[in-house]
N, C-alpha and C positions, 0 to 999 in steps of 0.2 A: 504494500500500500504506500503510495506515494501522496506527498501533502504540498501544494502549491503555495509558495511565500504569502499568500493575500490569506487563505486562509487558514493559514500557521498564525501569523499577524491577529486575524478576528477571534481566533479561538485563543491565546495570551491574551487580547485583548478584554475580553469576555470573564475570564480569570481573573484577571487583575482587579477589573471591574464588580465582580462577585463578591470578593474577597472583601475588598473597602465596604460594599453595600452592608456585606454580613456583619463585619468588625463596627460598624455604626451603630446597623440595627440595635447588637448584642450593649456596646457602652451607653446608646441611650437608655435603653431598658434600665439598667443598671444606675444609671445616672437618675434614671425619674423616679425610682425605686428609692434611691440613697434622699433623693429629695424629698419625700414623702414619709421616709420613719425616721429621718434624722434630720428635716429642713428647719426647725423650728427648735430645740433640742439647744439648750446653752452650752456654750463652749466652756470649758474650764482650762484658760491657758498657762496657768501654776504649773501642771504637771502634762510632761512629755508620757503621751498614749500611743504606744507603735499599733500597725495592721496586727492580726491574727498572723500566728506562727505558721497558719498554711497556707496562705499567700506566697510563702519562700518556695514552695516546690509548686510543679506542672502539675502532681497528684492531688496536690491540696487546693488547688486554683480552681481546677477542674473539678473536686468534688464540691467546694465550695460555689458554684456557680451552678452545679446541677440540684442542689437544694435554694437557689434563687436568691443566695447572698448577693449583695447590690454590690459592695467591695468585690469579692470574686466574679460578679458578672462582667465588671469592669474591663479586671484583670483579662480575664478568658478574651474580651473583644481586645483589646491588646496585642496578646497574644494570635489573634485570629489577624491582626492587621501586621503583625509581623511574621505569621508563617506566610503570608500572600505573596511575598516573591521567591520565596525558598520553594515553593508550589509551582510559581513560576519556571523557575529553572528546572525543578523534577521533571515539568512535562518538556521543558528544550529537549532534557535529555533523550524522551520518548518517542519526541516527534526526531530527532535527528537520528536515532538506533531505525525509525524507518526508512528514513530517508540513504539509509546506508552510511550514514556521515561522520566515521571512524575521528576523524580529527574534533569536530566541533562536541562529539560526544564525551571524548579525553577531555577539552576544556570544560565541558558543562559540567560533568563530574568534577573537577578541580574547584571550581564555583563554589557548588553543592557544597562540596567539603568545605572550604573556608567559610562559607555562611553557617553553614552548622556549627562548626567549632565557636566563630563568634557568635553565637548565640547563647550557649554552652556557658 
């Protein structure tokens, strides 16, 4: 199967596009959520209150967001706006492995890897 640069283009595009729509979707939830049981809520600025300790891991984000925490929902769209180009490049890679394209698939992969790592 062969894939024509217009729409290799449209369908990255389309990706990319998805991606932001989700990551918005998901932080305003979270955002009008966080507004709502804590908008009115006095602040107490004496003492330093950090996030929940699962906020620090992917496990904890994600569980916390799948119970509907507004903090973790946050996080998770976040998260969902910064896997969008690491997604990106996974599929270069897939669309170039069709197209036969030995060299660009080496670089895609090399990508891959340095974004993962800084991510990491």
């Amino acid at each position: 199967m062969t894939m024509n640069d217009q729409r290799l283009e449209n369908i990255i595009a389309a990706l990319l596009r998805t991606g932001v729509a989700l990551a918005l979707s998901i932080v305003l939830i979270g955002g009008g959520k966080l507004i709502i049981e804590r908008g009115r809520a006095p602040v107490d600025r004496s003492m330093f209150v950090g996030e929940p300790a699962e906020l620090e891991s992917l496990a904890g984000i994600v569980a916390l967001a799948a119970r509907g925490d507004a903090c973790g929902l946050i996080q998770a769209g976040v998260l969902v706006l910064t896997a969008t180009p690491i997604a990106r490049v996974a599929f270069s890679i897939v669309a170039f492995a069709l197209e036969r394209d030995r060299l660009y698939v080496v670089i895609s992969f090399a990508v891959l890897a340095m974004l993962i790592i800084g991510f990491f």
